[in-house]
C-alpha positions in Angstrom: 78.7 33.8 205.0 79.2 30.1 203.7 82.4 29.0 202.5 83.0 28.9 198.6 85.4 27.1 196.6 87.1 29.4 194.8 89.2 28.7 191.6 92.1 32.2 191.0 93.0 32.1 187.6 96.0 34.9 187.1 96.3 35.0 183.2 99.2 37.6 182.4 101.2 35.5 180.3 104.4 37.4 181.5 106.1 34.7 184.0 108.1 37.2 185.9 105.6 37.5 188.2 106.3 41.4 188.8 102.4 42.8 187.4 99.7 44.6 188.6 98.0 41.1 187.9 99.9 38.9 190.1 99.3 41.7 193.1 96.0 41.9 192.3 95.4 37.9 192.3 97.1 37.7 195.3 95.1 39.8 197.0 92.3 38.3 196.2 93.7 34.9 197.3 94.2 36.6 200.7 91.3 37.8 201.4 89.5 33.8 200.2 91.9 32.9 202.8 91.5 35.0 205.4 87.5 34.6 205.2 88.3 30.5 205.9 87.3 30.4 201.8 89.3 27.4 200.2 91.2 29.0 197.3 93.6 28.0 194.7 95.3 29.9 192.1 97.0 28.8 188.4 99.4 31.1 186.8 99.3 30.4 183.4 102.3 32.1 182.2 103.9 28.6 184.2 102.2 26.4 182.3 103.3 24.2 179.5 100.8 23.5 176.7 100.8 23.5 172.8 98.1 26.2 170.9 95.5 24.1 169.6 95.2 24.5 165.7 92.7 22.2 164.0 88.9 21.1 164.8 90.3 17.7 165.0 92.7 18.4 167.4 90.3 20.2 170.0 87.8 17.3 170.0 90.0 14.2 169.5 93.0 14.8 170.5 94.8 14.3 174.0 94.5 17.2 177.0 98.6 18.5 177.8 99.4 16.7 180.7 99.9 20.0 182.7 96.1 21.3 182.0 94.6 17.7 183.7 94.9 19.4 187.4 93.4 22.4 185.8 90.5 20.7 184.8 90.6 19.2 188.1 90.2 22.6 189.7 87.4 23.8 187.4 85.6 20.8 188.5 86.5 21.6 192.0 85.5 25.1 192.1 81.9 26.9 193.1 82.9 30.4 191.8 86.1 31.1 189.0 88.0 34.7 189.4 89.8 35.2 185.7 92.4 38.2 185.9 94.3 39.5 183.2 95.1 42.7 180.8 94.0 44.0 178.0 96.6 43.6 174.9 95.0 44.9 171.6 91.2 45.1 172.9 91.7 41.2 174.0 92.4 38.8 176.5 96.2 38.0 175.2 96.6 35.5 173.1 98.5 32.6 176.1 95.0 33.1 177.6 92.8 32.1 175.1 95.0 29.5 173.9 94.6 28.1 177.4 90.6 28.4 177.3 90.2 26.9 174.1 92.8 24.1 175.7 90.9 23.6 179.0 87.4 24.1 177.5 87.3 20.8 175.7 84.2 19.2 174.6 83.3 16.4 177.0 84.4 18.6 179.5 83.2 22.0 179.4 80.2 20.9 177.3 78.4 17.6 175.7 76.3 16.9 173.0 72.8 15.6 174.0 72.1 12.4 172.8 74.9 12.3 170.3 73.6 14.7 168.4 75.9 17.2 166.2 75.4 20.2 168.3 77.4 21.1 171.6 73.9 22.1 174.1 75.0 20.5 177.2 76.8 22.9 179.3 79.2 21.0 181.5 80.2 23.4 184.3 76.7 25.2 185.3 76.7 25.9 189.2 79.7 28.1 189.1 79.5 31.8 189.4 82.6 34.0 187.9 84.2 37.4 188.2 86.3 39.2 185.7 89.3 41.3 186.5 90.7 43.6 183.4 93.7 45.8 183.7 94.4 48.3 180.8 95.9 51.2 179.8 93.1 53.3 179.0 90.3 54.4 181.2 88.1 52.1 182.2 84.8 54.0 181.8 85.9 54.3 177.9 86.8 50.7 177.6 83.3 50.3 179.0 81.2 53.2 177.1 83.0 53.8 173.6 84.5 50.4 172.9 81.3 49.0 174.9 83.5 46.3 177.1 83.3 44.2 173.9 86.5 42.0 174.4 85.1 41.2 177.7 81.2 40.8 176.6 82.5 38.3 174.2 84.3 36.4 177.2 81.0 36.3 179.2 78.7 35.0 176.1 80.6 33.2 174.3 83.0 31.1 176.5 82.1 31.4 180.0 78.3 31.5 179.2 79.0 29.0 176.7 79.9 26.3 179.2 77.0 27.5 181.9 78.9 29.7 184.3 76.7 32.5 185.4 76.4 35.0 186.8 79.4 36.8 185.6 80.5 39.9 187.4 83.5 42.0 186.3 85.7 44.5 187.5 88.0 47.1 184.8 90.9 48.6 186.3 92.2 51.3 183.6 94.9 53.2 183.8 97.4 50.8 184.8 100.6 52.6 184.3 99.5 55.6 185.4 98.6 54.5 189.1 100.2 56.1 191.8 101.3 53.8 194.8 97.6 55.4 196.9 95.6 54.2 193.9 97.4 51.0 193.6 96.6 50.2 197.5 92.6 51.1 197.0 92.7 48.7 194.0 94.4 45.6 195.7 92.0 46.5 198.9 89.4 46.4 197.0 90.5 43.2 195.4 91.1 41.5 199.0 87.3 42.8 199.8 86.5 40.9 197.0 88.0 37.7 198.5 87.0 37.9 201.6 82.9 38.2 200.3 83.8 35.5 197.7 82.7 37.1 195.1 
């Protein structure tokens, strides 16, 4: 199996660093490791940056200091891992702030020829997986509400900015996991390492 470069992004934007998140990314992260995969992992929630809030401002003004190594590591990285939960059908609202941060024109995408549209995607070559914890089952997040929150992701950012293929995992039922359940998942999640994918 070759050796990826593999980019952890744990986006619970709780810093205590006590979630099924956290477990889950670090699991993960073992299992890179263990396979002699380089991995590196950025916990938002430690993170420093200001919520963009104008047009302007996302393509003109300066990148927080603190995302620049971020930026680094998406540049760095052959295959993205993006965990987080599921507050109010959506990725919470730290995360996306931190996407719309980091996925800067210039960056994550380029106008050809100076043209007015953004059609250069900036990070193809980069495969991704999608990790979603939330309360309800997962096979209704998937069937009724048709995975929309995280279809969106995989369109119209991640897509957006050429990484592909996207895979995802959904992990419902958080807080009703008993400690057995809780083991499979994080096993599963170290599998996941290990294969890179």
């Amino acid at each position: 199996m070759p050796v990826k470069r593999i980019l952890v992004i744990q986006g619970h934007p709780d810093p205590a660093g006590t979630h099924f998140c956290d477990a889950l990314a670090e699991a993960y992260t073992r299992g890179a490791h263990a396979a002699g995969h380089e991995a590196r992992t950025v916990r938002i929630a430690a993170l420093d940056f200001p919520v963009l809030r104008s047009q302007n401002e996302w393509e003109h003004g300066a990148l927080p200091a603190a995302l620049a190594p971020v930026q680094a590591d998406f540049r760095w990285a052959e295959h993205i891992v993006l965990i987080f939960p599921l507050w109010l059908g959506d990725m919470p609202a730290l995360l996306k702030a931190f996407l719309e941060q980091v996925a800067r024109p210039g960056f994550a995408f380029e106008r050809d020829n100076g043209g007015a549209a953004f059609n250069r995607k900036g990070l193809t070559g980069r495969s991704a997986r999608v990790i979603v914890t939330m309360g309800m089952p997962a096979i209704v997040y998937r069937w009724y509400f048709r995975a929309h929150s995280v279809k969106s992701l995989e369109r119209n950012i991640l897509g957006f900015i050429g990484i592909s293929p996207v895979h995802e995992t959904l992990i419902g039922m958080v807080g009703a996991l008993q400690p057995a359940d809780a083991a499979r998942w994080l096993t599963k999640l170290e599998r996941l390492g290990r294969d890179g994918g």
